[in-house]
N, C-alpha and C positions, 0 to 999 in steps of 0.2 A: 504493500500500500504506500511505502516511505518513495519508492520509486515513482511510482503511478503518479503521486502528490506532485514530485517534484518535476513529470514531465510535463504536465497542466500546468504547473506554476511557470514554467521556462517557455512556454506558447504565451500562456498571456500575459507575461512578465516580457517579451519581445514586441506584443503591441503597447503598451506601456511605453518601452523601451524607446521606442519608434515617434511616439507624441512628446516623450521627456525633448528630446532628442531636438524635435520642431522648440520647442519652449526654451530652450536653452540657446537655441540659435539667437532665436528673437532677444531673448535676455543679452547675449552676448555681443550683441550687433546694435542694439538698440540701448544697453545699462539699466531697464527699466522691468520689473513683472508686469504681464499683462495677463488683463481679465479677461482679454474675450477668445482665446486660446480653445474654451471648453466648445464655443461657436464654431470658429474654424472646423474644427474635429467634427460636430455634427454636419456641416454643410457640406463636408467632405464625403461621409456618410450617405447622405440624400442622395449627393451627385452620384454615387455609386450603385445606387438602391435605384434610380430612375433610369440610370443605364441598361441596369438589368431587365430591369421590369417592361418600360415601353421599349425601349430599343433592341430587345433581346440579346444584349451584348455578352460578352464572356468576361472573367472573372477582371483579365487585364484590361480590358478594355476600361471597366466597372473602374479600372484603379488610372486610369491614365483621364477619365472624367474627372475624378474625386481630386487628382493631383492638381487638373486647369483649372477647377469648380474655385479650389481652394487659392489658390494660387490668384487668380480674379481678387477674391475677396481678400487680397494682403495688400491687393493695388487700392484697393477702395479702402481699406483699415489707415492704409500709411497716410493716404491723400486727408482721412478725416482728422485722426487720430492723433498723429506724429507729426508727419511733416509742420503742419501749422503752428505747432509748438515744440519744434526743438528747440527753441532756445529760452521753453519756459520754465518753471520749477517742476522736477518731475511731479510730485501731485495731480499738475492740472494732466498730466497725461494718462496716470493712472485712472483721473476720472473718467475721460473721455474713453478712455476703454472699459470702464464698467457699465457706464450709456449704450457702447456698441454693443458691448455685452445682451444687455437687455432687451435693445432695440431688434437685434438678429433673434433673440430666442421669441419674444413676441410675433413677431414675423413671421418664423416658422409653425405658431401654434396657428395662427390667423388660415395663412395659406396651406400648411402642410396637413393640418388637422391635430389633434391632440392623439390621438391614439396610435396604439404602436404598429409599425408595419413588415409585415413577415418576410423577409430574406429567403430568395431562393437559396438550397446547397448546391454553387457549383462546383466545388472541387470534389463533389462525391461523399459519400456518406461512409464508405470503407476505412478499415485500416488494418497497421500492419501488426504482430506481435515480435515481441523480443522478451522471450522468457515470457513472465507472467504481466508486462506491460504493457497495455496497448496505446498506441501511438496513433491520433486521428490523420484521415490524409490532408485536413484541415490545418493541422498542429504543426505538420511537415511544410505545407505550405505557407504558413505565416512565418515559420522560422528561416526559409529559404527566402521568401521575399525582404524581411528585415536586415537580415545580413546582407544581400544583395545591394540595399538601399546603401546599409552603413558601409561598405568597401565602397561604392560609388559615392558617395559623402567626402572620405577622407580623399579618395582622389582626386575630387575638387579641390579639398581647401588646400592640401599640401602640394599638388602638380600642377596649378594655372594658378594664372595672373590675379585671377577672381578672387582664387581662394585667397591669395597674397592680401588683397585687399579688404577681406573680410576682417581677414584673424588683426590685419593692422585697425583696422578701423573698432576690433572691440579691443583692443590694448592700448588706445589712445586717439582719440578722434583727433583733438590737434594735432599734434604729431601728423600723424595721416593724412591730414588735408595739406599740411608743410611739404610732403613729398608727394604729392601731387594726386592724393586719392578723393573722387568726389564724394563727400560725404552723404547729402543727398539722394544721390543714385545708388549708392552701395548701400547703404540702410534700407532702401526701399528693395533690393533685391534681397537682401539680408532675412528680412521679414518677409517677404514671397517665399524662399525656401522653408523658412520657418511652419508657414502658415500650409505649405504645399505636403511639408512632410506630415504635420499635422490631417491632412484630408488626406492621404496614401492613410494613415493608422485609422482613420475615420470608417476609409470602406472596409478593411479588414476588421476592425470591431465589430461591424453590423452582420460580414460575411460569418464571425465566429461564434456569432450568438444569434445568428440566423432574425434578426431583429433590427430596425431602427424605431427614432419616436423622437422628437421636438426639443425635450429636455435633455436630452442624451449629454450635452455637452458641461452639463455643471458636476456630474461625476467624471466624466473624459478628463474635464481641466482639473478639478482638483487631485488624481491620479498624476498626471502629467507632473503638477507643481510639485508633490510628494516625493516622487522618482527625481526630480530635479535637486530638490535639496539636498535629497539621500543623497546624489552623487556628487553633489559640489556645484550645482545652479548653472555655474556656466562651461563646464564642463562636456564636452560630447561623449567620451567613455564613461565619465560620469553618470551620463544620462543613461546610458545601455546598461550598465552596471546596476543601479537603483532601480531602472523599469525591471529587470528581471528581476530580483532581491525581491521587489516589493510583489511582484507575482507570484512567489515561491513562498511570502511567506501570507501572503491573502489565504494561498490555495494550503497549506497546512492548517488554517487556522480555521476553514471552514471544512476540513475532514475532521478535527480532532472538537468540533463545538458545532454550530450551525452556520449558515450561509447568510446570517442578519448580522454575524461579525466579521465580513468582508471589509466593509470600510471602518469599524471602528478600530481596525488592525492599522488602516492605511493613518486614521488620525495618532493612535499610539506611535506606530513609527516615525511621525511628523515633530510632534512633540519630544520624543527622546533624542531624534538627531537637533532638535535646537535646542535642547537643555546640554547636551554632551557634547555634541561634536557640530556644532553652526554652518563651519564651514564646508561638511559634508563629507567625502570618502576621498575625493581626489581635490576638492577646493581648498584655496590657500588664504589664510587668515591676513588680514587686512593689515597692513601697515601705519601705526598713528604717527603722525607726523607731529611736531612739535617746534 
């Protein structure tokens, strides 16, 4: 059963993994937490769920919707959100994403309907055993896609120009812009990838629980932040690291109790890593200047 726990936990501890991931970019490109993260991940979702559904598309197709859906809505996030107030106190920006926040989930109750909508299984309902484990072909494929994504990730930021300009732009916006990086344009692609990898975890949540619905997004993001911390915020192995953790230890905690302490797991974990260890698994404690 210790097996079985921990291979549930390591699938959806990959989607987790996967939104930490988007959140940390944004945090890291942008210095800021945003709220409306849990939105993203449901719009991402829909696009995926409407793919399937009227278009009859297939599972990637479903994922390359959820990635544009999402992606859209980073251009629209940055233009309302950010852009008009980088140079204000963060506050006013965290407001303006707790409005987008709001604004998007209303939206979606209005147009999408309140009630939940059922996910085709495309990747099949089979799977494989190994010993006494079984492994969904679902589970294989989440785990394949996320990795897939995270080599494709670091290859960005560590082999082109892009990525150069990302990683300088969250190490030091002046700086950056001294050496000729446009701040502007890099932040808003910053937060597209953010928001994009955000909607890839969106369709594959909906795909794994054969499920989407309206609200989806305010347990997404608060997962997402959780995993975030756990790993060091702005951290991107961090984030892979803490999305699984926090999968692995959801999914023990509702074999060995019931499935109503799923998330009071994720607020426990929340709280112990800010009373113990702030800066997270891989994040580095702040320097006071003086």
């Amino acid at each position: 059963m210790l097996l079985q726990q921990l291979v549930n936990g390591l699938a959806q501890g990959a989607i987790y993994a996967l939104m930490a991931i988007g959140f940390a970019m944004i945090m890291g490109v942008l210095g800021l937490v945003t709220f409306v993260h849990g939105e993203v991940i449901m719009v991402g979702a829909f696009a995926g769920f409407y793919a399937i559904t009227f278009l009859h598309a297939g599972v990637f197709f479903a994922l390359a919707a959820g990635f544009a859906a999402s992606w859209l809505l980073g251009i629209v996030i940055d233009a309302t959100c950010y852009r008009p107030f980088r140079d204000a106190p963060h506050e006013i920006l965290l407001i303006s994403t707790i409005g987008m926040s709001i604004l998007l989930k209303s939206l979606a109750q209005v147009t999408l309907g309140t009630e939940q909508k059922l996910v085709p299984d495309l990747v099949g309902e089979g799977f494989i055993m190994i010993g006494d484990v079984r492994i969904l072909h679902i589970q294989l494929f989440v785990l394949a896609v996320v990795t897939a994504i995270c080599i494709a990730l670091q290859l960005v930021l560590y082999k082109t120009k892009v990525g150069l300009a990302l990683r300088a732009l969250s190490m030091d916006k002046e700086a950056a812009a001294l050496h000729g990086v446009h701040v502007n344009r890099t932040a808003r692609l910053g937060n597209c990838i953010g928001c994009a990898l955000g909607g890839l975890a969106g369709v594959l949540l909906g795909s794994y629980y054969n499920a989407v619905h309206p609200i989806m997004g305010a347990s997404a993001g608060l997962k997402a932040f959780i995993a975030s911390v756990l790993g060091g915020l702005t951290s991107i192995p961090g984030a892979v690291v803490g999305g699984l953790l926090l999968g692995v230890f959801e999914n023990f905690a509702v074999a060995f109790s019931s499935s109503s302490y799923r998330d009071i797991v994720a607020f426990i974990i929340l709280i112990l890593v800010l009373l113990f260890k702030p800066s997270g698994i891989f994040g580095r404690k702040g320097i006071e200047k003086i």
